[in-house]
N, C-alpha and C positions, 0 to 999 in steps of 0.2 A: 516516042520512038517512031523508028520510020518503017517499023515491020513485025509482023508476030515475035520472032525471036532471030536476033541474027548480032554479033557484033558490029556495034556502030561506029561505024567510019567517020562519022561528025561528031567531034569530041564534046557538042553542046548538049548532045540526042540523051534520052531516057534518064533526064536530070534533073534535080532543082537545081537554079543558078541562083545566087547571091550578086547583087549589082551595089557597085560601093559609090555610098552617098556623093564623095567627094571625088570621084573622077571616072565614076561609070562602068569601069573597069567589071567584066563577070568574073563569079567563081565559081566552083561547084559548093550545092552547099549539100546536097545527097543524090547521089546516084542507084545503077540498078532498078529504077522505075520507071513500069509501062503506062505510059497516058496517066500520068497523075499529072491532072488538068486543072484539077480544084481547090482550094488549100479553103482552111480555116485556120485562128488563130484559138485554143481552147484560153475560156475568161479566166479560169483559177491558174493552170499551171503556164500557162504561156505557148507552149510548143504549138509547133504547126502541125494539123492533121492534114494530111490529103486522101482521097480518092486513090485506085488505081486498079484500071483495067485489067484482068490476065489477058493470056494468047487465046487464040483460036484452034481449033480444029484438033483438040485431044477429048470430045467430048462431050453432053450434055453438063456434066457436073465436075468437071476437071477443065484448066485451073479456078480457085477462087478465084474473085474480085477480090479486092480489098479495102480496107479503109487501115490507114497506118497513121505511128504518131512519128513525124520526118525529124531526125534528130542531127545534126549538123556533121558532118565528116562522114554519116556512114554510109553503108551500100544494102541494100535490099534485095536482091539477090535474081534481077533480072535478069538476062533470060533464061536461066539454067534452074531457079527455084523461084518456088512459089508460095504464099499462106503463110504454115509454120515452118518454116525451112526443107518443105519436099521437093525433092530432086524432081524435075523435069529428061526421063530419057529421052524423049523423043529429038530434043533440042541439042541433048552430049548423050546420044548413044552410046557413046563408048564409057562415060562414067569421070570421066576427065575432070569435071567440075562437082563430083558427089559431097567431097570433102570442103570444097568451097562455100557449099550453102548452110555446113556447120557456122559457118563466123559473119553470116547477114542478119539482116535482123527482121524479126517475123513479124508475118500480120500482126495487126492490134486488134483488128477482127475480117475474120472472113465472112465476105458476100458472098452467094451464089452465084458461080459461073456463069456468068456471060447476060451480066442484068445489068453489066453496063455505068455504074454508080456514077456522076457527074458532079452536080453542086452539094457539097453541104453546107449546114450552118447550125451552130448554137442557137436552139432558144435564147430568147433576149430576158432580160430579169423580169421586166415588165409583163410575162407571159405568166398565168396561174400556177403555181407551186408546184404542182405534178409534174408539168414539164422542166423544170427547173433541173438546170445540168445537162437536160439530153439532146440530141443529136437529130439533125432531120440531113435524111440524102436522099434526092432525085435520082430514080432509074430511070437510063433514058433505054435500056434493054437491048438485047442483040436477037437478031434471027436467026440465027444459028444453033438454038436451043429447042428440043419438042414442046415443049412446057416452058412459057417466056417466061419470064421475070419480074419486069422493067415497065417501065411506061404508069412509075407512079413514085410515092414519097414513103420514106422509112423512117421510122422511128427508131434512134438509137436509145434506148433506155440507160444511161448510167447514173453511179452514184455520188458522191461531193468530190469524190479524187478523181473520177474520171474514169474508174473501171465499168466496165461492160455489165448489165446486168440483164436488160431482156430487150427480145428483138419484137417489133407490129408495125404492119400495114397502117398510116397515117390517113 
């Protein structure tokens, strides 16, 4: 995205594109997303997870971060919702887009505001069984927080399907 929260005038902004093998051609393949910069592919289900930064300036603890699983056609519910589909007022004071953040699709888990999440990646098989399944993401952290976040590695704990089961400092 090219801003905290604003509708974007470049119909390419706050998106994953899809680019076709055979003639290049973009698509959208999800929208509604701020800075998700990172993707992973998960080894069992296939989906793509990415990263995704919230806005600024509502906050120490508001919006999450995010880590989502990007599922093809949908919207996520930038700039107007966040996490699990909470309305952002500051962004639609008037409430205009309240009912709209019913029908996006919610975190798959919420980061801590403003920690910034960048790379992740799966554990490789090759790695001791403990870690097997789980998730590592780089905070690269924002300053705009009393209490930072960022400027280290998480460990996503999950289980063989992929659900969330415990969050630690790597």
């Amino acid at each position: 995205s090219s801003c905290d929260a604003c509708e974007e005038e470049d119909p390419q902004r706050a998106k994953i594109l899809a680019v076709g093998v055979e003639d290049g051609a973009l698509s959208t393949f999800a929208s509604g997303l701020r800075n998700s910069v990172f993707m992973a592919i998960h080894p069992l289900s296939q989906h793509v997870w990415a990263t995704e930064m919230g806005r600024d300036d509502l906050g120490d603890n508001w919006p999450p971060d995010e880590i989502n699983i990007i599922l093809e056609g949908n919207h996520y519910g930038w700039p107007y919702c966040y996490g699990k589909r909470l309305h952002d007022d500051k962004s639609d004071p008037t409430g205009t887009h309240r009912e709209f953040c019913k029908d996006t699709i919610p975190s798959f888990i919420d980061v801590p505001a403003h920690s910034a999440p960048l790379g992740l990646a799966f554990f490789p098989p090759e790695w001791p069984r403990e870690f097997r399944h789980d998730l590592l993401v780089a905070y690269h952290g924002a300053s705009n927080r009393t209490e930072p976040t960022g400027g280290k590695g998480v460990r996503y704990k999950l289980d063989a399907a992929g659900n969330f089961m415990d969050v630690e400092d790597f």
